[in-house]
C-alpha positions in Angstrom: 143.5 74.7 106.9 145.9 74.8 109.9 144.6 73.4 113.4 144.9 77.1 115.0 141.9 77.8 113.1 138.5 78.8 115.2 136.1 76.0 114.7 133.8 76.6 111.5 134.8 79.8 110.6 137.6 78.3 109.2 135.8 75.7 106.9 135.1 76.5 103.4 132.4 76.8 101.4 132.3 76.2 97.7 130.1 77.5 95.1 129.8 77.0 91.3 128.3 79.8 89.9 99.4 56.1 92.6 98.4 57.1 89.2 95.2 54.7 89.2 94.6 55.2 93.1 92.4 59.0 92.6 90.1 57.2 89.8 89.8 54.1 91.9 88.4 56.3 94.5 86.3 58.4 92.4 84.4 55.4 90.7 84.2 53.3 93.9 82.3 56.4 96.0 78.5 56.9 94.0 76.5 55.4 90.9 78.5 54.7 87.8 76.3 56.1 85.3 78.3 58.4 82.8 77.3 61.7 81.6 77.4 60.6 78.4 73.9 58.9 78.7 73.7 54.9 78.2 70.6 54.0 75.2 66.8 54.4 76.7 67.0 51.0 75.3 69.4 49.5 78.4 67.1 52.0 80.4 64.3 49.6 81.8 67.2 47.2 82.4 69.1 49.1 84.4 66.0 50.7 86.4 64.6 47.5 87.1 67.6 46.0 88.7 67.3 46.4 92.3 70.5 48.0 94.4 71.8 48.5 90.9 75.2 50.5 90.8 74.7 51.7 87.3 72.3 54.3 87.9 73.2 57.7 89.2 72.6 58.5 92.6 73.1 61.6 94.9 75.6 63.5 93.7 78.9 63.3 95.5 81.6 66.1 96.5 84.9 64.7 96.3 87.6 67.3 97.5 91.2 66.8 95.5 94.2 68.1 97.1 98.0 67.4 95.2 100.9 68.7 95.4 102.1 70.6 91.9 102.0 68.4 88.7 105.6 69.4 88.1 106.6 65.7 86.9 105.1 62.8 85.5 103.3 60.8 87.6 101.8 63.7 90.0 100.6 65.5 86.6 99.0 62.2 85.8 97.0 61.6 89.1 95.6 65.3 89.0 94.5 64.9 85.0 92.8 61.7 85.5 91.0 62.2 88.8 89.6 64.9 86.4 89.1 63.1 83.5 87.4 60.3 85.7 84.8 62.2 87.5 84.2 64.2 84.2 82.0 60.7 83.1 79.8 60.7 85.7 76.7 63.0 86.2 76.7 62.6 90.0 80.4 63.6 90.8 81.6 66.6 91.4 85.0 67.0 92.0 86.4 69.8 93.5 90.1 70.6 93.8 92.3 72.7 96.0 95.2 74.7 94.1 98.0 72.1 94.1 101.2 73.2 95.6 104.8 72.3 97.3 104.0 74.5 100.1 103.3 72.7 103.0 101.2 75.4 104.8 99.5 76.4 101.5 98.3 72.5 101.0 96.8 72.6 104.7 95.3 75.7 104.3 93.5 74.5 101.0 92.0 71.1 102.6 91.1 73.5 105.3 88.8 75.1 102.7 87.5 71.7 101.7 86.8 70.7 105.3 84.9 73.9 105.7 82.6 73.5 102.4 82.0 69.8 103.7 83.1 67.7 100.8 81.9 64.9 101.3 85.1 62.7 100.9 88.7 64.6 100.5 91.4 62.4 98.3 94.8 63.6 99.4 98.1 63.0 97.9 100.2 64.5 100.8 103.2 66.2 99.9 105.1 65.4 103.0 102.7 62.9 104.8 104.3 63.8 108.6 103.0 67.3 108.1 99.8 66.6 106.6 98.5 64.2 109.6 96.8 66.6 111.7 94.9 68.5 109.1 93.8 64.3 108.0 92.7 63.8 111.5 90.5 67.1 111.7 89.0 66.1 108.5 88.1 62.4 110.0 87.2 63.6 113.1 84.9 66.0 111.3 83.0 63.3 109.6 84.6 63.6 105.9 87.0 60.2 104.7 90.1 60.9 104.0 91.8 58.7 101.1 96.0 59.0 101.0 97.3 58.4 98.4 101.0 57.4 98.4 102.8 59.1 101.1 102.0 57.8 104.8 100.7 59.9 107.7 102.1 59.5 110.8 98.7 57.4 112.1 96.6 55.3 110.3 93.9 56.9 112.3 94.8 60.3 109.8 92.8 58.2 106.9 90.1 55.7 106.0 92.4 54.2 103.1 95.9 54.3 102.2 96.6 53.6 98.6 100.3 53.4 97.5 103.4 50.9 96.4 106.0 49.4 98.7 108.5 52.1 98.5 110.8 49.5 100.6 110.9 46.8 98.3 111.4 48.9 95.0 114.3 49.9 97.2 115.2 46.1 97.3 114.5 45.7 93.3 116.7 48.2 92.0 119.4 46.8 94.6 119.0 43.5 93.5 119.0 44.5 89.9 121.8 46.7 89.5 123.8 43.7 92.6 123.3 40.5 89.8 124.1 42.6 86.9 127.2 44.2 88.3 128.0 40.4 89.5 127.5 39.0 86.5 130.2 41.2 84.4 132.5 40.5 87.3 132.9 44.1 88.8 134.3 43.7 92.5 134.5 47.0 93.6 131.7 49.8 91.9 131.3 53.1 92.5 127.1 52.9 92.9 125.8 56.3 92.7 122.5 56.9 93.7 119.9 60.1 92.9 117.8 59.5 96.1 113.9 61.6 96.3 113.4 64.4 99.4 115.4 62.7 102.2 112.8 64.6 104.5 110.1 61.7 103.0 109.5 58.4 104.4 108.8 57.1 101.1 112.3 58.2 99.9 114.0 56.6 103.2 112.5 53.7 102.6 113.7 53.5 99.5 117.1 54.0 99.9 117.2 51.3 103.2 115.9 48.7 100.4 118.4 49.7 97.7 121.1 50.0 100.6 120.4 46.6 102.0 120.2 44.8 98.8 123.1 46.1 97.5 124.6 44.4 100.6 123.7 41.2 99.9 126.2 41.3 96.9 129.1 42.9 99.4 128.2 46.4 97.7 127.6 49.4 99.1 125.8 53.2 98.4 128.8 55.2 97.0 127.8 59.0 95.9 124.4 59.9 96.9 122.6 63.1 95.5 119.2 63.7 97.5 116.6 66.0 95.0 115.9 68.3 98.0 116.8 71.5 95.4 114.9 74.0 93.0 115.1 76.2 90.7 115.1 78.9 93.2 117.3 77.2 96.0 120.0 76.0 93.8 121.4 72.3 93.7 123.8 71.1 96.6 126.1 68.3 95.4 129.1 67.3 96.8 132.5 67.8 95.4 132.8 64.1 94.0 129.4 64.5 92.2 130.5 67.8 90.4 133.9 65.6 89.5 131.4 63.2 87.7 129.6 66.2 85.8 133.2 67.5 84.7 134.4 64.7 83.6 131.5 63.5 81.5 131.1 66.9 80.1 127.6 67.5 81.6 126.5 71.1 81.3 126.4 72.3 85.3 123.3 73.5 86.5 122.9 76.9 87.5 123.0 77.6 91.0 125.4 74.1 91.7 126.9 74.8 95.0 129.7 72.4 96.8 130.1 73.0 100.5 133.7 71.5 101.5 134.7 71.4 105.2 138.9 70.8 106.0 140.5 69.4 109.1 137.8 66.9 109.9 137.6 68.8 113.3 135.0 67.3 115.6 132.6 70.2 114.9 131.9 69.5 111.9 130.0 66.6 112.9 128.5 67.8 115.9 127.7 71.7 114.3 127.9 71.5 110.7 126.8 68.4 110.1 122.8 68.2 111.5 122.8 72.6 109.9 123.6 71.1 106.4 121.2 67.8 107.1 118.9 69.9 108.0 118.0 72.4 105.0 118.7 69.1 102.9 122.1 69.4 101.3 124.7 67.7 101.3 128.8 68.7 102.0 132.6 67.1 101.4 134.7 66.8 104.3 137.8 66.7 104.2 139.9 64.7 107.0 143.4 64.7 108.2 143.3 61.0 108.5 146.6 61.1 111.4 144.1 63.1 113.8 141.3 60.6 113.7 140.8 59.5 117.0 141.6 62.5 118.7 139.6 64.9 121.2 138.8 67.3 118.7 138.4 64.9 115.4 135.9 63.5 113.9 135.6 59.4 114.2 135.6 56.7 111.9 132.6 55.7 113.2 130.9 59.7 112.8 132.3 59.6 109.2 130.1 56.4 108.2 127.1 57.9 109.6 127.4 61.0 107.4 128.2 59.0 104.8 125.1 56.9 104.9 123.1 60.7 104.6 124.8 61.3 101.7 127.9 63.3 103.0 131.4 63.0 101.4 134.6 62.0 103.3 138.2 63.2 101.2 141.6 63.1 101.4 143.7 66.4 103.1 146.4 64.2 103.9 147.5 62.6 106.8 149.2 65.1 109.3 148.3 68.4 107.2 152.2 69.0 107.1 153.6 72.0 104.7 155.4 69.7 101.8 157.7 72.2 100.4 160.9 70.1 100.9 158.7 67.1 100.8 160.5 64.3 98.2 158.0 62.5 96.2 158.2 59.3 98.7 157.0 61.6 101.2 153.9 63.7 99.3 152.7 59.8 97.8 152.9 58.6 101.6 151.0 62.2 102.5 148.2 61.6 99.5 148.1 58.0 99.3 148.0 57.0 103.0 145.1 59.0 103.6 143.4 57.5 100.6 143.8 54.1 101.8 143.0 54.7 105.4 139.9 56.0 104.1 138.4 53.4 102.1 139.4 50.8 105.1 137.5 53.0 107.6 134.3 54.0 105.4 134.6 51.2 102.7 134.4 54.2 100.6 137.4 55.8 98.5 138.2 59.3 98.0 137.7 61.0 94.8 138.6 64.3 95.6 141.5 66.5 98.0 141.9 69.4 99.5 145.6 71.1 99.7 146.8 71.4 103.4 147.6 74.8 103.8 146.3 75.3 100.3 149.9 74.9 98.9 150.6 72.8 95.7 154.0 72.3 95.5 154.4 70.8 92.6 155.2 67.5 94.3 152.0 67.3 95.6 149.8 68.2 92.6 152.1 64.6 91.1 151.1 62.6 93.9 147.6 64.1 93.9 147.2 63.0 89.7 148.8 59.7 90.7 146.3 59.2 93.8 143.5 58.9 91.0 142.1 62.4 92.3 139.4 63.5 90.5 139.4 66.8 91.3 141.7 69.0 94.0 140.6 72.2 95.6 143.0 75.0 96.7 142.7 78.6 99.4 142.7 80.6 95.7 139.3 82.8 96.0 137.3 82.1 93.4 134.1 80.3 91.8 135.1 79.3 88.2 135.7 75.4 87.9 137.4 73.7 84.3 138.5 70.3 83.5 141.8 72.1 82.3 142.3 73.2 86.0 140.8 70.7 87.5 143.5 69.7 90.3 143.5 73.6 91.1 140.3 74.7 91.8 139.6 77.7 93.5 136.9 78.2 96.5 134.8 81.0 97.6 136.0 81.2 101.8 132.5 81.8 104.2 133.8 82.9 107.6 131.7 82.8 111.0 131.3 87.1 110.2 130.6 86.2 106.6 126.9 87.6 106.0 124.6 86.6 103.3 125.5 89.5 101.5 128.8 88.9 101.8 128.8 86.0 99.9 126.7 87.3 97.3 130.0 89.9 96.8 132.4 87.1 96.8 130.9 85.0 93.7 130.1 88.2 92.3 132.8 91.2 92.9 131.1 93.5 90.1 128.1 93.7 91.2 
């Protein structure tokens, strides 16, 4: 958009409509003798065997909190911490209602505390937010076991079972680095589908996969973060739903792309940490002439947004209107812009944005010949086809634009 624009109420926003760790625990904390009852014969045995772990002893209370088993290996820690205490006549195991609400998982090993269990296994589901109600538990006499996601003090648990999220980071890096190396690829686009960003364990995971990949010269290209849900929609940025198109994958319901023009200054200082923040991600596009001015963003601002999974794109170099543009001029306008982006950020752009939201059709050539994937016009609207795919319309959020509002402007019948 043009520069006499008021901060962000000119920017644009897009929308397309452990597994063995619990059982460990269980069998380590009493007797092992199994409800199913071992032959009187092995009886005497057993009986006369002092400090003998095989027979039962007083019954224990282990309190189970997890979040909701609404994937594989979450579904398989909560069915066999059940199965596991199930064999053993002195265990009882008693769990919380498993959840993805924060409070709701405090407030249930709140409960536990207050029936003094008599050890509480805890697979946090964000560890930073689970540390204090781990501490009152300690402090209160009752072990805490974590599984898998850290607390912010050791002190928060007796024992921390989980995997070094780090190095299978560093793995995957060093897997997809030699293969790539191998075939002789010199410059891939790497895309990576990161956990909840808000998670250590997912941080450290993407710092190993990051700095392996940069031990081959390789670097994290499009990154999607899984901080969405069926209720909160998916946020992806405009060179992931280019990927979707072009392979034909059917597009989630809810798929939202927040695009920002100019690459004014306050996009990085306002937008930026708003849209960090409720963990989505956004495209910005720059007018790569204005870069180091008062009111741009920097180079150095657009790596950093980068590296948390933001997009940087091509809306030319000085914004101009291109009507009498020759070709010359609209490929110097397109293609400078592309190539002073992937020397600044070491990333190239796969999408644009029209200054002005003009396409002359001078510009849509150079655009095609840029490799564009996908080019977004000012045209109101919320329908996105490969057959128009370097003329896509976008749904325009102003500063007075109200939740509402929106609501009216993806959906004008309703």
């Amino acid at each position: 958009m043009s520069e006499d624009g008021a901060g962000l109420d000119r920017r644009h926003f897009l929308l397309g409509a452990v597994g063995v760790g619990a059982g460990a625990m269980l069998t380590a904390c009493t007797g092992n003798k199994k409800k199913a009852a071992a032959s009187t014969a092995a009886a005497p045995a057993a009986a006369g065997a002092a400090g003998s772990n095989d027979a039962p002893g007083t019954t224990v209370t282990i309190g189970f909190s997890s979040p909701a088993a609404d994937h594989g290996w979450t579904g398989a820690i909560a069915k066999n911490a059940t199965a596991e205490a199930a064999k053993y006549s002195d265990v009882k195991l008693q769990t919380v209602q498993a959840t993805n609400d924060v409070a709701a998982q405090i407030a249930g090993i709140q409960t536990l505390i207050t029936k003094k269990v008599d050890v509480i296994v805890m697979l946090p589901y964000d560890g930073k937010q689970l540390t204090q109600v781990a501490l009152t538990a300690q402090q209160a006499g009752i072990p805490v076991v974590n599984l898998d996601r850290v607390f912010d003090t050791p002190r928060a648990s007796r024992i921390w079972i989980g995997g070094d999220n780090y190095g299978m980071g560093v793995s995957a890096g060093q897997y997809i680095g030699s293969t790539l190396k191998k075939k002789g690829v010199s410059n891939p686009v790497i895309g990576e589908v990161a956990g909840i960003d808000s998670l250590p364990l997912t941080q450290q995971r993407s710092q190993g996969f990051k700095d392996a990949l940069a031990e081959f010269g390789f670097k994290v290209g499009p990154r999607q973060a899984a901080q969405f849900t069926a209720q909160s929609g998916q946020s992806v940025t405009a060179a992931m739903l280019a990927a979707k198109m072009a392979t034909g994958q059917t597009i989630a319901y809810k798929t939202f792309v927040i695009t920002l023009d100019d690459g004014r200054s306050d996009g990085y200082t306002h937008a930026f940490p708003i849209i960090e923040k409720y963990g989505f991600v956004a495209t910005f596009y720059v007018i790569t002439g204005r870069v180091g001015r008062s009111n741009a963003i920097s180079w150095a601002e657009m790596r950093t947004m980068e590296a948390a999974g933001m997009e940087i794109s091509n809306h030319t170099v000085s914004h101009a209107d291109m009507k009498l543009y020759t070709r010359a001029q609209t490929d110097f306008q397109v293609e400078g812009a592309q190539q002073a982006i992937v020397a600044n950020t070491g990333i190239a752009a796969q999408t644009f944005a029209y200054p002005f939201g003009f396409t002359y059709p001078g510009v849509v050539a150079s655009v095609r010949a840029a490799g564009s994937k996908i080019a977004f016009t000012t045209v109101s609207g919320a329908k996105e086809t490969m057959a128009t795919r370097l003329l896509l319309p976008r749904v325009q959020v102003h500063a007075t634009t109200t939740a509402a509002g929106i609501v009216l402007l993806l959906y004008p019948d309703r």
